[in-house]
C-alpha positions as CSV (number, residue, x, y, z in Angstrom):
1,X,0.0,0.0,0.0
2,X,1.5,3.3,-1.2
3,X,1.6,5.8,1.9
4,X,-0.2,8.9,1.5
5,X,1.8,12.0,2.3
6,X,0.8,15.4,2.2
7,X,1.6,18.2,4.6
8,X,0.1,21.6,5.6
9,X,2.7,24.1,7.3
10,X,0.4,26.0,9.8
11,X,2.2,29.1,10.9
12,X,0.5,30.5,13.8
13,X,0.9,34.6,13.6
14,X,0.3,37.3,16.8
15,X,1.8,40.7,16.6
16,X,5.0,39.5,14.9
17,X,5.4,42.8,12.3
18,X,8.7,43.5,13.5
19,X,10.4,39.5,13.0
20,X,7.6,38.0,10.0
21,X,9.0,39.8,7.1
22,X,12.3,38.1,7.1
23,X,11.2,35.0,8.3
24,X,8.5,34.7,5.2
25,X,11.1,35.8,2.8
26,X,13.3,32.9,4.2
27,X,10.8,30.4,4.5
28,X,9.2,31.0,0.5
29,X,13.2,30.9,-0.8
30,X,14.1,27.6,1.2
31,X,10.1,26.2,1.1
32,X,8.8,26.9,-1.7
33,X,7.1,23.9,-2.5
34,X,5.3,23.3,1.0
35,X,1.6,24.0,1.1
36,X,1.4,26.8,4.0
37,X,-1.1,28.9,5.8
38,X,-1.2,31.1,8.1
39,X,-3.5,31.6,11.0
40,X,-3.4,35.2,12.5
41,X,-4.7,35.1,16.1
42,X,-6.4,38.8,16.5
43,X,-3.3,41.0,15.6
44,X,-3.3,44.3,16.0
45,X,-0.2,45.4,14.2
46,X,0.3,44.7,10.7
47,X,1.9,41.7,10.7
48,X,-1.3,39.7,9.0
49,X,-1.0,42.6,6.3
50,X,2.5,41.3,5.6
51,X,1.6,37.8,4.9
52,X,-1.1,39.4,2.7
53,X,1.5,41.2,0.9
54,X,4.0,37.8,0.7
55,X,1.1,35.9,-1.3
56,X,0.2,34.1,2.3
57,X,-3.0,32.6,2.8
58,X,-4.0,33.9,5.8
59,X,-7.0,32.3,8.1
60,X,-8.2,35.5,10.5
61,X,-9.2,35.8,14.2
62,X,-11.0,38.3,14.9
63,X,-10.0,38.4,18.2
64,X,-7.0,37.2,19.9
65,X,-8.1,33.6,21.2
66,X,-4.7,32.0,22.0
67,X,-2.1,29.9,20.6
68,X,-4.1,26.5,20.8
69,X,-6.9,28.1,19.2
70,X,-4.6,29.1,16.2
71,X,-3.1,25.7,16.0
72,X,-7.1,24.5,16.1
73,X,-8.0,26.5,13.3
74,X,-5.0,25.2,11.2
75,X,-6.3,21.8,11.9
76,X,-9.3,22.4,10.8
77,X,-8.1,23.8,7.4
78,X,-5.6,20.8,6.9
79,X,-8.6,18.4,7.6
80,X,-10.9,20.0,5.2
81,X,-8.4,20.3,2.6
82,X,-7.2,16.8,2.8
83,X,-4.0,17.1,4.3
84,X,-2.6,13.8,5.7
85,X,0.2,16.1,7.9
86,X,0.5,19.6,10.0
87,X,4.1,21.2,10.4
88,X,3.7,23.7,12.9
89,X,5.7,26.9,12.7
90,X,5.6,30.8,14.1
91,X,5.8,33.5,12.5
92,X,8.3,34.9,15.0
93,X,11.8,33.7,13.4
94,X,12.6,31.3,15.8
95,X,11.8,28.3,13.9
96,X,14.0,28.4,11.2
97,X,12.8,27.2,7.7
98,X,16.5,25.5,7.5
99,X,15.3,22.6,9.5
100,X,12.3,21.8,7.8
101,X,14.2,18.9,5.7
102,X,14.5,17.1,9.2
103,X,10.7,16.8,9.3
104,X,10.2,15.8,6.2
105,X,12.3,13.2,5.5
106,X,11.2,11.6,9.0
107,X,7.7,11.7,8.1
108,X,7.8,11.6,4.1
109,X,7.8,7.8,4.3
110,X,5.7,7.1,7.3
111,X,8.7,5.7,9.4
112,X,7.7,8.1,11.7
113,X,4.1,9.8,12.6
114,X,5.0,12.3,15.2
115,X,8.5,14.8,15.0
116,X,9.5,17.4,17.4
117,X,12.2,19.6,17.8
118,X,14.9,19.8,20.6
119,X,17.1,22.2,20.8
120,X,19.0,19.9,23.6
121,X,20.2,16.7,21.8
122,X,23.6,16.6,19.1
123,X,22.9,19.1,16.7
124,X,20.9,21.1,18.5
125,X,21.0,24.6,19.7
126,X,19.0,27.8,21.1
127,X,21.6,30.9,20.8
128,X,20.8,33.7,22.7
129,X,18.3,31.6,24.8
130,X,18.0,33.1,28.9
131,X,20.1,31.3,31.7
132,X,16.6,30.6,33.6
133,X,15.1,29.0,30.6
134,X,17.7,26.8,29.5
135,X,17.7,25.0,32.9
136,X,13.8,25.0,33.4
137,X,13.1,23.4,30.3
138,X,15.0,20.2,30.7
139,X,13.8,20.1,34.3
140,X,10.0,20.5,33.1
141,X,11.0,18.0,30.2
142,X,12.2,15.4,32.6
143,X,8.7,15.9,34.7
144,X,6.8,15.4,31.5
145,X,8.7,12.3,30.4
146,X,8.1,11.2,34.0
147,X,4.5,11.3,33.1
148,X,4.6,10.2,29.7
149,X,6.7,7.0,30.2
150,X,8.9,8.2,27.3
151,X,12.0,10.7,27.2
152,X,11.4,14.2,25.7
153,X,14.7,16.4,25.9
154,X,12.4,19.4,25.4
155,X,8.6,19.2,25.4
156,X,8.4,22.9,25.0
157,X,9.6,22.8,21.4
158,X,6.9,23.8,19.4
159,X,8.4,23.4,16.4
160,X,6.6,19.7,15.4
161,X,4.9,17.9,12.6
162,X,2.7,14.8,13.1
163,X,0.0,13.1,10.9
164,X,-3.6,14.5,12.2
165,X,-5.6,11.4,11.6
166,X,-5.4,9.9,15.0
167,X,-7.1,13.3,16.5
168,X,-10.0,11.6,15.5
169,X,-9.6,8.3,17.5
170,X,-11.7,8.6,20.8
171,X,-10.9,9.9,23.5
172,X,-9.0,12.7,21.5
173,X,-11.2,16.0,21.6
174,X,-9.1,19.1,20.6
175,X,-12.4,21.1,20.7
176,X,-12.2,21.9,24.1
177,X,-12.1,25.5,24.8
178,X,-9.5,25.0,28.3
179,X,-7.0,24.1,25.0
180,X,-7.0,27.6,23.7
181,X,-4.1,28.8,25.0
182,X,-0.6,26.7,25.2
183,X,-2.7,23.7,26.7
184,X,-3.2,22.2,23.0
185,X,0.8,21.6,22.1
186,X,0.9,19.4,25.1
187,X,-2.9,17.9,25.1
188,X,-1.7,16.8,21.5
189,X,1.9,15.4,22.7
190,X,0.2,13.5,25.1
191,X,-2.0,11.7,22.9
192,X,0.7,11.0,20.6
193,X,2.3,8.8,23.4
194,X,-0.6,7.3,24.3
195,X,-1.8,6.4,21.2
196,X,1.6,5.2,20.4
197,X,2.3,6.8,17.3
198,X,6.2,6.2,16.1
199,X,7.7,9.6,17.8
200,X,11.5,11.2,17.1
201,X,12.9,14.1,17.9
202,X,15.6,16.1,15.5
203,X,18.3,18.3,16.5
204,X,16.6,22.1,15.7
205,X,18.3,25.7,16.0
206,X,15.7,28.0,17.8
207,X,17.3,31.8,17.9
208,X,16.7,34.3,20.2
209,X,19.4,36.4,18.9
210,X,17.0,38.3,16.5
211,X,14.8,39.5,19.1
212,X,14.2,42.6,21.2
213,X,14.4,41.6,25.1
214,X,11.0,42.4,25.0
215,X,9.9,39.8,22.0
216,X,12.1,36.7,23.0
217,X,8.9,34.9,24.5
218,X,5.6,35.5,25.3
219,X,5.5,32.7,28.0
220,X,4.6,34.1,31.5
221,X,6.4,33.4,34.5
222,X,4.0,31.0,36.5
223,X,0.7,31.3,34.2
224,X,2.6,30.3,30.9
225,X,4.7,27.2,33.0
226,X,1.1,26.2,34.5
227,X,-0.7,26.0,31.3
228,X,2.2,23.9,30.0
229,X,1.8,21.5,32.5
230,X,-1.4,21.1,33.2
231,X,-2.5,18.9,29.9
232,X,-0.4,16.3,31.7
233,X,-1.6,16.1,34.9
234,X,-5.3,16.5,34.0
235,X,-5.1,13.6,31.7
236,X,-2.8,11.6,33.5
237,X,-5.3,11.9,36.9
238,X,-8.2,11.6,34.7
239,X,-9.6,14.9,35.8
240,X,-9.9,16.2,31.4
241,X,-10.3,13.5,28.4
């Protein structure tokens, strides 16, 4: 049986007018070829103006609903559309079109149905990333792995791509409005392991280099670190589906 292989890159796009030019630019000269859209999540700057003006496809919130609900929406188009595959992608810069071959060529064949990004294993790297963050995330990626009975060097990676057919298998429901913000990255992680879908994770470069202080993440302190976490624990103690 010939595997069916077709993938959607869903960028997900809020407030970014200052880092989306360049990374557009970058992605259309080393991407050309990928099917892409992008989901702007209520932004009021004019960064969805600028994927207009890049030839972008761009699906439009009116109001800004949250990461999850952008990587919902993306879904949604890839499933209507036919699309056996999501890469997911921001608009920000810090997932570099470079290392998109890595996801294809571990997906292209169906070897693997789930691939996410570390920037922690050989190859790897995050220049530019902050002190605090570059010992948390291991430590929350140990925690996770704890839960997940599988080893994640860095579950906050949301550079990924993974075949959306099994977010149809029961108990899967990415509907559910508590996913709006980060909660959907890890709701959908979690399934992947428990469904278990053939996982890998490449070596990625995620750059903070390009960024203003002020732009490097938009993570907060203990809100941004809860809703990262909580996916697992929820499901794990059965208290979400």
């Amino acid at each position: 049986m010939q595997y069916s292989f077709s993938p959607l890159l869903i960028i997900v796009n809020y407030n970014q007018e200052k880092e989306i030019g360049g990374f557009l630019r970058l992605l259309f000269e080393k991407a050309p070829q990928i099917d892409k859209v992008l989901v702007d999540d209520g932004s009021t700057d004019q960064s969805k103006n600028i994927a207009l003006a890049h030839g972008m496809h761009v699906i439009e919130h009116t109001t800004n609903r949250g990461v999850g609900a952008a990587i919902r929406s993306g879904i949604h188009y890839a499933q209507t559309h036919e699309f056996s595959h999501v890469i997911i992608m921001s608009s920000n810069g810090k997932m570099v079109p470079q290392d998109l071959d890595l996801f294809l060529a571990a997906i292209t064949t169906g070897q693997y149905d789930y691939v996410t990004g570390s920037r922690f294993i050989a190859g790897g790297s995050s220049p530019g990333l902050s002190l605090f963050r570059s010992m948390m995330i291991p430590i929350f990626s140990r925690i996770a792995s704890l839960l997940l009975f599988k080893k994640f060097t860095d579950i906050t990676c949301g550079y990924r791509a993974y075949r959306i057919d099994f977010l149809g298998s029961e108990p899967i429901d990415i509907e559910q409005s508590w996913l709006n913000k980060y909660e959907m990255e890890y709701y959908i992680h979690y399934w992947a392991c428990r469904k278990n879908l053939k996982i890998l994770e490449v070596p990625v470069t995620i750059p903070y280099t390009h960024l203003e202080a002020s732009r490097k993440s938009k993570i907060k302190p203990i809100t941004g670190w809860w809703s990262m976490m909580r996916p697992f624990l929820y499901l794990t103690l059965g208290i979400k589906r």
